[in-house]
C-alpha positions as CSV (number, residue, x, y, z in Angstrom):
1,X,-17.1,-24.9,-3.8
2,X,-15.4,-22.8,-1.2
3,X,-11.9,-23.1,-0.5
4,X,-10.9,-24.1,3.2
5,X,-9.6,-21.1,5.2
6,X,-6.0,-22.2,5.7
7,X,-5.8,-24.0,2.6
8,X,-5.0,-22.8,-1.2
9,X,-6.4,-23.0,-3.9
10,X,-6.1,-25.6,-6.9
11,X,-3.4,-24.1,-9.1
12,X,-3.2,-23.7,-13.0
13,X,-1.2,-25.1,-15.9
14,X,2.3,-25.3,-15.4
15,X,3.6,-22.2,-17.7
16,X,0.5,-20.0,-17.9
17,X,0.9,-17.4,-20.7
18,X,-1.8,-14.8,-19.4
19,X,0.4,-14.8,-16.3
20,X,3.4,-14.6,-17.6
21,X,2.3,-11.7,-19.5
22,X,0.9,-10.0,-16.3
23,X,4.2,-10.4,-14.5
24,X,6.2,-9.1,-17.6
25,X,3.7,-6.1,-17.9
26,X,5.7,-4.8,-14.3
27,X,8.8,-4.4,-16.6
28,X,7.7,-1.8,-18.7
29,X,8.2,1.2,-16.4
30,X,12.6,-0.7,-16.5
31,X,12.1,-1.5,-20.4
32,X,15.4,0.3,-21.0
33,X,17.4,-1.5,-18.2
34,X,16.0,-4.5,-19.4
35,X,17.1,-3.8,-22.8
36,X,20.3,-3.2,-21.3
37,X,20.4,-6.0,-19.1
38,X,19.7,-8.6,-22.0
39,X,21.8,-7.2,-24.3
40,X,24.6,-7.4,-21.8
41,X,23.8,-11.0,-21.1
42,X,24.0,-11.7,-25.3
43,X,27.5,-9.9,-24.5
44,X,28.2,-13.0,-22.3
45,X,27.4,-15.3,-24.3
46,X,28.7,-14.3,-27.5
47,X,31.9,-14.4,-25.2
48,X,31.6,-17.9,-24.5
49,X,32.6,-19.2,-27.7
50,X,35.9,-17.6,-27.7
51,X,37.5,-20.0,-25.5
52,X,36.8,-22.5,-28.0
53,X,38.0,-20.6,-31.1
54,X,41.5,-19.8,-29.8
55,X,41.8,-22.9,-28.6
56,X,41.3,-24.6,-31.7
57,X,43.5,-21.4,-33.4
58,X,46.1,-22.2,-31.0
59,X,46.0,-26.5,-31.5
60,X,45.6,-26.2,-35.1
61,X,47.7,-23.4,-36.1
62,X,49.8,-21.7,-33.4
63,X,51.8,-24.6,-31.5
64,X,52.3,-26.7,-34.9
65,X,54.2,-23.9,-36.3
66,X,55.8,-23.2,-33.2
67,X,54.3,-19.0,-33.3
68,X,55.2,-17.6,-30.1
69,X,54.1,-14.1,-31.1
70,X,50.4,-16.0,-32.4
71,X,49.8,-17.9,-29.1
72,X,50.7,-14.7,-26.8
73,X,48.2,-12.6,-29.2
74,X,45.8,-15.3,-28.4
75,X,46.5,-15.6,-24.5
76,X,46.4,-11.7,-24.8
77,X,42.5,-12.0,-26.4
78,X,41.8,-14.8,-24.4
79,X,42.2,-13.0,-21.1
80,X,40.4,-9.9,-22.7
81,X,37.8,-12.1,-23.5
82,X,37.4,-13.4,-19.9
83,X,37.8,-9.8,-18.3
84,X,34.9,-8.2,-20.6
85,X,33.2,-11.6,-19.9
86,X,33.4,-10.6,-16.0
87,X,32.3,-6.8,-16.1
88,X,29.1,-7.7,-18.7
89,X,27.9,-10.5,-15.9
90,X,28.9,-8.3,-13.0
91,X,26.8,-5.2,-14.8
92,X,24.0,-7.5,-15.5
93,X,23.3,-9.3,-12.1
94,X,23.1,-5.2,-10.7
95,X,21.5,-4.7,-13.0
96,X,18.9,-7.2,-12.6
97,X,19.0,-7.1,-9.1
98,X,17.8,-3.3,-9.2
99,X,15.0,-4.2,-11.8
100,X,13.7,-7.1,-9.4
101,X,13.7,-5.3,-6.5
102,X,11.8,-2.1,-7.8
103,X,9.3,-4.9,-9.6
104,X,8.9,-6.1,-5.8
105,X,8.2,-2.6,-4.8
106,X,5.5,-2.4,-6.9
107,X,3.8,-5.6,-6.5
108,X,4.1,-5.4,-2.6
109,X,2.4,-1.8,-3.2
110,X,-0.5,-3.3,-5.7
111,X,-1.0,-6.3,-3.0
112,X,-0.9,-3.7,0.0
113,X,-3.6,-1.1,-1.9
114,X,-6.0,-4.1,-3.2
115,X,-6.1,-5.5,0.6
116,X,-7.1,-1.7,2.0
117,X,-9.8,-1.7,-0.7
118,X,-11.0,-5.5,0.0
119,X,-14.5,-5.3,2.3
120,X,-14.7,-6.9,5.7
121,X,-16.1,-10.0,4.4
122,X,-12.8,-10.9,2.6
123,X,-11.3,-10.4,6.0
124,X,-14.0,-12.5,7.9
125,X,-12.8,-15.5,5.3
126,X,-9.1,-15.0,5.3
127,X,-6.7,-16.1,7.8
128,X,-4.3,-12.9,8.5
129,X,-1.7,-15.8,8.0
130,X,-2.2,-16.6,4.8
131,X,-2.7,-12.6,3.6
132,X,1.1,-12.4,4.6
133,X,2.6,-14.9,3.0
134,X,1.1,-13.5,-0.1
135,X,2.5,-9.9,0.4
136,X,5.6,-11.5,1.6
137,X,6.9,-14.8,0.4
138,X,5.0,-15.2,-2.6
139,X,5.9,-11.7,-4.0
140,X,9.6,-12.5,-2.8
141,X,9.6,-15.3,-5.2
142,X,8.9,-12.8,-8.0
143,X,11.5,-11.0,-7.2
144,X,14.0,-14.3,-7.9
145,X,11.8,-14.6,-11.2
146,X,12.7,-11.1,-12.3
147,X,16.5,-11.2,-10.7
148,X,17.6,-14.9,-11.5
149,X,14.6,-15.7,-13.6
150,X,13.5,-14.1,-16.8
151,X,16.2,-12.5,-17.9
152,X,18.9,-15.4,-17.2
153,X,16.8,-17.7,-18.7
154,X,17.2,-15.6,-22.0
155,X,20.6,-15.4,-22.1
156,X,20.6,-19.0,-21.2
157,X,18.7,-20.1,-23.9
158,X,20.9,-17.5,-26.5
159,X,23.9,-19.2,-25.5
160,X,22.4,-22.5,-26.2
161,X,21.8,-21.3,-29.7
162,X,25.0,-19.9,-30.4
163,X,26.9,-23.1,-29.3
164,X,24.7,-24.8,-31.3
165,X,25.0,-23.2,-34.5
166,X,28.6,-22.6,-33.7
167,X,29.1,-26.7,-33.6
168,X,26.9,-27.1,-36.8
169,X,28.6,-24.7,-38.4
170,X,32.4,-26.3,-37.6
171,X,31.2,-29.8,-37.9
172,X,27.9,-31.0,-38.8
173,X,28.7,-34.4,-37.9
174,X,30.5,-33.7,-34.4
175,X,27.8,-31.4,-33.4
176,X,25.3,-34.3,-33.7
177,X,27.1,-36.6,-31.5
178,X,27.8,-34.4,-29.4
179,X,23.7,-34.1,-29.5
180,X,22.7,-37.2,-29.6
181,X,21.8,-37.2,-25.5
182,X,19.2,-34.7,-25.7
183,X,16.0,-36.5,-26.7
184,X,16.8,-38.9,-23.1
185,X,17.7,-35.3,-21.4
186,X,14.5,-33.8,-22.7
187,X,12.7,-36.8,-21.0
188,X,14.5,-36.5,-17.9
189,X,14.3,-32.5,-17.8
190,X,10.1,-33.1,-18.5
191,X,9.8,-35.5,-15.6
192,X,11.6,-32.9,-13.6
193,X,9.8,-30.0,-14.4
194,X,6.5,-31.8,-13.4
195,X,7.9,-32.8,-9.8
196,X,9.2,-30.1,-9.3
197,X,5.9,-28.3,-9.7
198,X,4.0,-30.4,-7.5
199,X,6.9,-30.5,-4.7
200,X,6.5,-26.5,-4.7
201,X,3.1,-26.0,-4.9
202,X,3.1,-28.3,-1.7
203,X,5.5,-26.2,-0.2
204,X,3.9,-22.8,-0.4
205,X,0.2,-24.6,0.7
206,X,2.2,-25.6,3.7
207,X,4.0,-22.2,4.7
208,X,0.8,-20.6,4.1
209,X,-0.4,-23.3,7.1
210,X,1.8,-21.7,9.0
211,X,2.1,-18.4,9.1
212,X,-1.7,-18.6,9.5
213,X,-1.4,-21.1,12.8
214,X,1.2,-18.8,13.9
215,X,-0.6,-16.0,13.7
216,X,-3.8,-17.4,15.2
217,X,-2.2,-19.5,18.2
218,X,0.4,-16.2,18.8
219,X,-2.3,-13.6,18.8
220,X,-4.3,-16.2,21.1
221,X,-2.0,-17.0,23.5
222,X,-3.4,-15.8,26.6
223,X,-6.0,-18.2,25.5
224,X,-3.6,-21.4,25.0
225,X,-2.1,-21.0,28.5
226,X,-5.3,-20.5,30.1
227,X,-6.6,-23.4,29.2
228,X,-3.3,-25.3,29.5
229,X,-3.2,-26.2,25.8
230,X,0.7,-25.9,25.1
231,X,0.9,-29.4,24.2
232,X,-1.5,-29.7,21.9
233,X,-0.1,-26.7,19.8
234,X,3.0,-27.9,20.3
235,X,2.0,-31.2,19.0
236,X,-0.3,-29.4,16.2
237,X,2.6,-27.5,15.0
238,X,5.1,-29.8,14.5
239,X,3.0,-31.9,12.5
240,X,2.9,-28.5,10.3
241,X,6.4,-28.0,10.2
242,X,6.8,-31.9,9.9
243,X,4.5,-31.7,6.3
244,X,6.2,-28.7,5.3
245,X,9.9,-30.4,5.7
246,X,8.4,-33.5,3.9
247,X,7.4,-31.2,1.2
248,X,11.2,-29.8,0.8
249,X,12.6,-33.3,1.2
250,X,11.0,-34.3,-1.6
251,X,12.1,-31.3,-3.6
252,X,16.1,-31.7,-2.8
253,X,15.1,-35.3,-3.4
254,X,14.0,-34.6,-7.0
255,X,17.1,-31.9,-7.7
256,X,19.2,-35.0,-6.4
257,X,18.1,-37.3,-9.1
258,X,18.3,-34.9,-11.5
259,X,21.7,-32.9,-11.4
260,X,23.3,-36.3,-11.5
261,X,21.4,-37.4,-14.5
262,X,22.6,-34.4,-16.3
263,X,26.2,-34.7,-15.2
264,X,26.1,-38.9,-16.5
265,X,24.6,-37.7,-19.5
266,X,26.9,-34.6,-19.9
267,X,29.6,-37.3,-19.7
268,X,27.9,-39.9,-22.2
269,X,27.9,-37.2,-24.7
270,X,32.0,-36.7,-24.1
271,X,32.5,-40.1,-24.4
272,X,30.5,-40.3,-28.0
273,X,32.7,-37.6,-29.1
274,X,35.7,-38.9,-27.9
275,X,35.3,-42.1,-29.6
276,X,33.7,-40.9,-32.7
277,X,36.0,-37.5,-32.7
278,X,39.3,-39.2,-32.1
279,X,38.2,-42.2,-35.3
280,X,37.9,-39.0,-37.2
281,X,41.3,-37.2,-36.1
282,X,42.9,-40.8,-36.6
283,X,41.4,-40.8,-40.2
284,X,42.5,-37.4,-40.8
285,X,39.0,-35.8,-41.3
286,X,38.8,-33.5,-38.1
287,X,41.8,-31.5,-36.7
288,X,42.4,-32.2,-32.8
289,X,42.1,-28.6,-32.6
290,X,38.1,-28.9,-33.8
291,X,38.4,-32.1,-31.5
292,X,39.2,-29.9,-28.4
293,X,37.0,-26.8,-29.2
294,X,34.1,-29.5,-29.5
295,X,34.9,-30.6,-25.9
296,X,34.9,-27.2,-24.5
297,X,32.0,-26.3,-26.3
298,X,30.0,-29.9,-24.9
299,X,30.7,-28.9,-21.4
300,X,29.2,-25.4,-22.4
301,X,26.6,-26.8,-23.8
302,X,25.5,-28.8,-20.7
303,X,25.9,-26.1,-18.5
304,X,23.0,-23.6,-19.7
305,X,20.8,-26.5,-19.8
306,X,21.5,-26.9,-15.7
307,X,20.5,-23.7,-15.3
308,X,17.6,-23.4,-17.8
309,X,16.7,-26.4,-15.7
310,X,17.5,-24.1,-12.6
311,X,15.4,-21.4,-13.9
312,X,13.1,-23.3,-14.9
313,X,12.3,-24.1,-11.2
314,X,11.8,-20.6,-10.2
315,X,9.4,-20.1,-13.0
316,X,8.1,-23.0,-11.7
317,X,7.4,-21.2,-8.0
318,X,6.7,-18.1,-9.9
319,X,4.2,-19.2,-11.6
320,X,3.0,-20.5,-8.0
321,X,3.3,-17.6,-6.6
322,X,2.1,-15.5,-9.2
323,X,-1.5,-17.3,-9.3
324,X,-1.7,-16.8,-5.8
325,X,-0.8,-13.2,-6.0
326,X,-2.7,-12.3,-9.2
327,X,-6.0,-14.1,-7.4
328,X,-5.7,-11.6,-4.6
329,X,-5.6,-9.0,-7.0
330,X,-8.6,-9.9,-8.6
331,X,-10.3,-10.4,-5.8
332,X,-13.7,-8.9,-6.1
333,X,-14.4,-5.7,-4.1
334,X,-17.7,-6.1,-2.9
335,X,-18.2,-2.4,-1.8
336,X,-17.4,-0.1,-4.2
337,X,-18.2,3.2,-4.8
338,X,-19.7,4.5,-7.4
339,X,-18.2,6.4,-10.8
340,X,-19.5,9.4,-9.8
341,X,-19.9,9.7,-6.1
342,X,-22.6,12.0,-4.8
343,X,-21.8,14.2,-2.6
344,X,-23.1,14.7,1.3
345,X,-24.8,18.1,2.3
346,X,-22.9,20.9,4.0
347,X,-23.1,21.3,7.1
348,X,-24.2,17.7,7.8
349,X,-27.2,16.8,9.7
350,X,-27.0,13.6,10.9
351,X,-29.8,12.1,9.7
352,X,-29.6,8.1,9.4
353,X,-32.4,6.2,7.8
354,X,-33.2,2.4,7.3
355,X,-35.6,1.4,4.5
356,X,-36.9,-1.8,4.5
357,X,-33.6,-3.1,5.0
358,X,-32.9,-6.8,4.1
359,X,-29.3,-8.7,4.3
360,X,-27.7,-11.8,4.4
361,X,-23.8,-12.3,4.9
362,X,-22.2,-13.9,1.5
363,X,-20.5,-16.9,3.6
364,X,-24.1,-18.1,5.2
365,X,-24.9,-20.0,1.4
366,X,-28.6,-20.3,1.7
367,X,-30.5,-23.3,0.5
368,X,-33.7,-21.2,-0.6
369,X,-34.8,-17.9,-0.7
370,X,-36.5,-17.4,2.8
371,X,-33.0,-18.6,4.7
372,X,-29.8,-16.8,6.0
373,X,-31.2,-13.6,6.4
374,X,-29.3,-11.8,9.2
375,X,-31.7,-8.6,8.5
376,X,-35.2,-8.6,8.1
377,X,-37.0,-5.3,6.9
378,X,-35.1,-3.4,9.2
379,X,-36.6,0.0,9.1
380,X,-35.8,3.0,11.0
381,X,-35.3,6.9,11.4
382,X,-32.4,8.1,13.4
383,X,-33.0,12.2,13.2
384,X,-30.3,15.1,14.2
385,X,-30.0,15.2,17.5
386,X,-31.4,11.5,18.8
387,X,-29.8,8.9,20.9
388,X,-31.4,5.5,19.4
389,X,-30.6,2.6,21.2
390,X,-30.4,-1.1,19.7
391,X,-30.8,-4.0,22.0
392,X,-31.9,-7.6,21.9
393,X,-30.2,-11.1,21.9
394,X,-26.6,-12.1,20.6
395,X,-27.3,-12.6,17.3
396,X,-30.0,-10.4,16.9
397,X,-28.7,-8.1,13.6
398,X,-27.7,-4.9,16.1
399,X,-23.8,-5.1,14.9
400,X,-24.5,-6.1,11.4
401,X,-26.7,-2.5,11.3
402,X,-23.7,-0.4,12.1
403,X,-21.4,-2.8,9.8
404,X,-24.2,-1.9,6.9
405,X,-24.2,2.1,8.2
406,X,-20.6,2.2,7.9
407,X,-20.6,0.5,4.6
408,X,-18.5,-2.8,5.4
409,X,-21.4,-4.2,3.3
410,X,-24.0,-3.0,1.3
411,X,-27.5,-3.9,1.6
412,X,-29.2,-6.9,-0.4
413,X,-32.8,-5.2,-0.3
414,X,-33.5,-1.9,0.4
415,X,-31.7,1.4,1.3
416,X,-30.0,3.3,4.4
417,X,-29.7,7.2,3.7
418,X,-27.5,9.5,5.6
419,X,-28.7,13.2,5.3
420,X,-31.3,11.9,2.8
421,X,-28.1,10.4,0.2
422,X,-28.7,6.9,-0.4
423,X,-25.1,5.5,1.3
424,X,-24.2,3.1,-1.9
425,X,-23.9,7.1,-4.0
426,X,-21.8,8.6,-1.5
427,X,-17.6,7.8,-1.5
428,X,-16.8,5.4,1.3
429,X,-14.1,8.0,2.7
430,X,-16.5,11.0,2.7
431,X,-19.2,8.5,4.4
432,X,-17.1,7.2,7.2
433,X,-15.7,10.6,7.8
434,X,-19.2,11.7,9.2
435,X,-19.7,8.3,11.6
436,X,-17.4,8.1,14.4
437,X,-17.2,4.4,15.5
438,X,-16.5,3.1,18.8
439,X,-16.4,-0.5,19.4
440,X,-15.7,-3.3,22.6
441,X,-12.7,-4.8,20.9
442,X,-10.6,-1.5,20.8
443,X,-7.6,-2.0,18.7
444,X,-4.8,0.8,19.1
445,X,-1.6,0.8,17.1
446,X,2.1,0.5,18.0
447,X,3.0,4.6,18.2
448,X,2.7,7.2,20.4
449,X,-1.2,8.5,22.1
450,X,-1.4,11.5,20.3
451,X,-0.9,9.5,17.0
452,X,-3.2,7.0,17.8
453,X,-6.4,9.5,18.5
454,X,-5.8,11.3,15.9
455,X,-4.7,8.3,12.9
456,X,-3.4,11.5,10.3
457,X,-6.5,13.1,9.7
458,X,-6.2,16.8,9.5
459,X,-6.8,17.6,13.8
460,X,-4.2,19.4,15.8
461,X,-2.7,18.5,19.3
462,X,-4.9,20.9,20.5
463,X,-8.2,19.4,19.3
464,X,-6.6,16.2,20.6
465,X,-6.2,16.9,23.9
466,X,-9.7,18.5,23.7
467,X,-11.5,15.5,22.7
468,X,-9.4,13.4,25.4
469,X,-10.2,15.2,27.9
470,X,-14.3,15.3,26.9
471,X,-14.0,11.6,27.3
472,X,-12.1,11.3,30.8
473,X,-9.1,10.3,29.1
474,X,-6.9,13.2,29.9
475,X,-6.7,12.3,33.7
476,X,-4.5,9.0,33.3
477,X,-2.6,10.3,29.9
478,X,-1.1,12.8,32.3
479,X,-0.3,10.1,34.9
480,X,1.8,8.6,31.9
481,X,5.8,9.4,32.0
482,X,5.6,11.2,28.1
483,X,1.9,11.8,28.5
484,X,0.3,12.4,24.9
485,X,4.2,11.1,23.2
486,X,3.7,7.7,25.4
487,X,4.7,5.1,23.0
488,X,2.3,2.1,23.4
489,X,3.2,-1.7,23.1
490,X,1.3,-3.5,20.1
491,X,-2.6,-3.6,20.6
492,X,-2.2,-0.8,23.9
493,X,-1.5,-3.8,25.9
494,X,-0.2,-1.9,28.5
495,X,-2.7,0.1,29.0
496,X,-6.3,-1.2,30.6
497,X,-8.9,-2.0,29.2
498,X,-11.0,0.6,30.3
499,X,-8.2,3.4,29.2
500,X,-8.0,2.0,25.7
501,X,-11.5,2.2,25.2
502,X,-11.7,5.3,26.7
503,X,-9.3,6.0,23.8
504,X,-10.8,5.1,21.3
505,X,-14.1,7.5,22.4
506,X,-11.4,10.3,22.3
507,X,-10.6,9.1,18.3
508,X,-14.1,9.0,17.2
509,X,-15.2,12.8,18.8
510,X,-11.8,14.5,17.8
511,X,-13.2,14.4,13.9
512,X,-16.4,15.8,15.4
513,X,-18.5,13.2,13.7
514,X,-22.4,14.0,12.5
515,X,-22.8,10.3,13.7
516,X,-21.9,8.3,16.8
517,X,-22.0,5.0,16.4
518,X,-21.4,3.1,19.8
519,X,-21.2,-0.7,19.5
520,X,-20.7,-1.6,23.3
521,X,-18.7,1.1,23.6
522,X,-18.8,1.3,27.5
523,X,-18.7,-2.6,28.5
524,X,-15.5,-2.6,30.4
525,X,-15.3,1.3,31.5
526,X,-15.7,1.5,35.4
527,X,-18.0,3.5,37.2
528,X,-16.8,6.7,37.4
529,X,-15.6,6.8,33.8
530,X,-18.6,5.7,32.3
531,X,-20.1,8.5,33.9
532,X,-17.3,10.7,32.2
533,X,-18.3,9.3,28.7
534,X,-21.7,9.6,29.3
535,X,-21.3,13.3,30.2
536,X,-19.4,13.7,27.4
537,X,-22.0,12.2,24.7
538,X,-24.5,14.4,26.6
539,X,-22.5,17.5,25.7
540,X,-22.1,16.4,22.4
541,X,-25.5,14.9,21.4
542,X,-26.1,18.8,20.6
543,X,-27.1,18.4,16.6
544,X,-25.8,15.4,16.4
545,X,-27.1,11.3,15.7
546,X,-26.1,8.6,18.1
547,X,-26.3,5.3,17.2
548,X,-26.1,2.5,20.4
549,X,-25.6,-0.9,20.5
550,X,-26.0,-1.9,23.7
551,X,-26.3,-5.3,26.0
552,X,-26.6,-3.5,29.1
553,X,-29.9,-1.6,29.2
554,X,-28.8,0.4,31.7
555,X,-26.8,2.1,29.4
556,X,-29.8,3.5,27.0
557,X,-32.4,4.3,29.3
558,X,-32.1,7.9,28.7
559,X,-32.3,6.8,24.8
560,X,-35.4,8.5,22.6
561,X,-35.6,5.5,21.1
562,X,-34.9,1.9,22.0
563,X,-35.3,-0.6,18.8
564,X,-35.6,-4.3,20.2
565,X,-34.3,-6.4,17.9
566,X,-35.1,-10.3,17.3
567,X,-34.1,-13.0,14.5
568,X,-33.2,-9.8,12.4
569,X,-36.2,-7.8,12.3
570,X,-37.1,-4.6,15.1
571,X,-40.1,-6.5,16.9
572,X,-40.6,-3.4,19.8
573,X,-39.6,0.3,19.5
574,X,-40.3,2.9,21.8
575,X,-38.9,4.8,25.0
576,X,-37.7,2.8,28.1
577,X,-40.8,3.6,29.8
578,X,-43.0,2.7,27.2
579,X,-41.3,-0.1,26.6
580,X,-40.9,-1.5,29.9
581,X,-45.0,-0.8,30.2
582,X,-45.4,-2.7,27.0
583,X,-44.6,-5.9,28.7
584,X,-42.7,-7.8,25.6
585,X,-39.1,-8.9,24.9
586,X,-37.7,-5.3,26.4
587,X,-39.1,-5.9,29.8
588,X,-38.3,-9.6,29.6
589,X,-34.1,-9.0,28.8
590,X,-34.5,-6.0,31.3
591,X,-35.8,-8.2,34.5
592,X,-33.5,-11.0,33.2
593,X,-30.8,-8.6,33.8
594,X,-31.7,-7.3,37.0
595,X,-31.7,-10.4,38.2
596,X,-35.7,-10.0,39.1
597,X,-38.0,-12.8,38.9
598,X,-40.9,-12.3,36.0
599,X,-44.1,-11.9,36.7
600,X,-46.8,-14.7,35.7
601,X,-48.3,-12.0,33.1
602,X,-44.9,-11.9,31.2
């Protein structure tokens, strides 16, 4: 069953122990300043029962024989006690705080790396939204697990035990009505923990929501005024932000029943050892001394269990988290290369072949064999040197044979070879580095022009300028106040369309590519630019492939080959002339176009 886009999926058990072993597993490259951070915490602890000790020393031994010298020993040890007590926690929360935010580092660079290697059609189901909340919040919460978290808890639960066998050890008795709440508090901490669980899982479904209709609704807001549909989102978004407040309400609700719980039972087990303390001190069986270190000791007590209970909460979102993250990470990559890649000849060709190509995207789930196929037997020969155009209707399979080309999937049936090397042997990298790609939607990143033609590949400022000018891009870079260090607003949006397109020609040629592929490349170019580019692929057509998708047939008349595409499979092939002589689809999408009415024979 597929998960909706914007919402998550059904998490596991409570206190998974294959994911808590994961998230430890990022300790190991820290295991010595974790050593160090738990044994200062055990410092801590073991520093917590000294209050009680000198107290009772003091009651029992110190004031009744009137020892000055004795009590100021023990204010002295007391305070020395409280001072080491201060520099172990202070070390320790650094401490920890350094470990959690290098384990966040590394996490955030896992998430980052797996989402470079994840193929398009992860992207095609996956709301950009929803992707950041996982490299953001969810891996933030880890970072409280491994700061406040794990190691806390540990300490926590060693202090428990030493205040326990502390207690025994003085007095059996006392130590057991001092206990004798925790069965109800073990009830109460149980209906907690699985609340709490369910009000945070609620919570991160919901933040996902809206990062992912924020980013949707932001990214489409030319669209949402357009069509005058502020209110709508406006409405649409509060009731978001109203489900995710819900969702916290009920959370401080649940932390508001509990915390007082604990305090009334904290004070239930004071009371019980008050009255069945002080009967002892009256019958002379227990010192008031013991009597007082018990009552320090019982508030101690109670205390780690708040904040196991505390901590037990982050685990709780952790663990949230953590599934969230970990199911990213094992996200299967659909493309992958191959253990031992082959390699591509040198110097390339350009040589791009289709072999009885069949394919079908994963999200169209077919009901029988015969349906969803987007590609039909697709089979074609692109040699050095060629300009093949593919046309046809929206829909057709002409994008989804550059997607294939470039890898973004791989083929169900079939093959596509570049210089005679079957594409699924060859390293993605060294594959794409031979196709230049040039699509409609153009997208340019925030940074200067020179950075964006030449996106860090291994191409001087000289071979920049030399591909922007090929492409009729030079002329309005130098109109530009830092020219070629113009810094550009997110997407190029200040730039037109036409000059960010124009842009991204001058990316694909300045890698000198064995392959153009042109995917509407010249849709929204005017005039007397298109004329620029097309001079420019003339020029450099010279030994090498170009592959065009085109709409506009005027675009690929000069084409040695036009493939007419239909319902994913090449129904005419041919030269314009040919085809236009033919009398099929071609000359019926290339009258339509001119406007011209058909004649009865078509």
């Amino acid at each position: 069953m597929t998960t909706p886009l914007h919402e998550e999926d059904v998490l596991g058990r409570p206190l998974d122990g294959t994911l808590l072993r994961r998230l430890l597993a990022y300790l190991r490259p820290y295991g010595w300043s974790t050593a160090l951070a738990v044994l200062m915490l055990l410092g801590t602890a073991a520093l917590q029962l000294a209050g009680p000790y000198l107290t009772k020393d003091a009651i029992d031994r110190a004031i009744p024989a009137r020892d000055v010298h004795r009590l100021g020993v023990l204010a002295a040890f007391f305070a020395a006690a409280l001072v080491a007590e201060f520099a172990l926690e202070y070390g320790q929360i650094i401490l920890t705080a350094r470990i959690g935010q290098r384990v966040m580092i590394d996490l955030r660079l896992a998430v980052f790396g797996k989402l470079q290697r994840l193929g398009i059609a992860f992207y095609d189901r996956s709301p950009v939204g929803r992707l950041m909340t996982r490299v953001t919040s969810d891996v933030e919460t880890l970072n409280e697990l491994f700061t406040s978290g794990v190691v806390a808890l540990f300490g926590d639960l060693f202090a428990l035990a030493a205040i326990m066998v502390w207690m025994l050890w003085v007095d059996a008795r006392l130590a057991l009505a001092a206990f004798a709440v925790i069965p109800v508090m073990a009830l109460a901490a149980q209906v907690f923990r699985v609340r709490v669980r369910e009000a945070y899982r609620a919570i991160r479904v919901r933040l996902a929501r809206i990062n992912a209709f924020l980013q949707e609704h932001l990214s489409g807001m030319r669209i949402v005024q357009l069509f005058g549909r502020q209110d709508w989102t406006a409405r649409r978004h509060e009731e978001i932000n109203r489900a995710h407040l819900d969702a916290h309400l009920v959370s401080i609700t649940v932390y508001a029943v509990f915390f007082p719980v604990i305090e009334v039972l904290m004070s239930v087990a004071l009371a019980t050892l008050l009255l069945y303390g002080g009967g002892r001190v009256l019958g002379h069986t227990v010192t008031i001394g013991v009597l007082a270190a018990f009552f320090q000791l019982t508030r101690r007590f109670f205390q780690p269990l708040q904040d196991i209970a505390d901590k037990f909460n982050i685990v709780q979102s952790a663990m949230a988290s953590s599934e969230r993250v970990f199911r990213l990470l094992d996200e299967a990559e659909t493309v992958r290369d191959a253990e031992r890649p082959a390699r591509l000849p040198v110097p390339p060709r350009g040589e791009v072949v289709f072999e009885d190509v069949w394919f079908r995207y994963p999200s169209r789930a077919p009901r029988g064999e015969d349906e969803g196929w987007v590609l039909r037997g697709v089979s074609f020969a692109a040699r050095p040197g060629e300009k093949v155009a593919l046309v046809g209707h929206t829909g057709a399979g002409k994008t989804t044979v550059t997607n294939l080309l470039l890898r973004f999937h791989d083929v169900d049936h079939g093959r596509i070879t570049v210089d005679g090397v079957d594409i699924r042997e060859v390293a993605q990298d060294e594959l794409r580095a031979r196709i230049g790609l040039v699509q409609q939607d153009i997208f340019l990143f925030t940074g200067d022009i020179r950075s964006n033609i030449r996106l860090d590949q291994p191409i001087d400022d000289g071979a920049v300028e030399a591909a922007a000018e090929r492409v009729g891009a030079h002329r309005f870079i130098q109109r530009l106040p830092a020219r070629y260090d113009h810094r550009l607003a997110e997407r190029g949006q200040t730039l037109s369309v036409g000059e960010r397109q124009l842009l991204a020609f001058a990316r694909a040629l300045a890698v000198r590519p064995a392959v153009l592929v042109l995917d509407e490349a010249t849709s929204s170019v005017d005039a007397e630019s298109e004329e620029q580019v097309q001079a420019a692929i003339a020029e450099l057509m010279r030994g090498r492939t170009c592959l065009v998708v085109a709409h506009r047939l005027s675009t690929v008349q000069d084409a040695d080959a036009i493939l007419v595409l239909h319902h994913g499979q090449i129904r005419e092939r041919g030269t314009h002339r040919d085809l236009l002589a033919g009398g099929g689809l071609y000359e019926k999408l290339y009258h339509l176009q001119l406007g011209a009415r058909l004649s009865p024979s078509s």
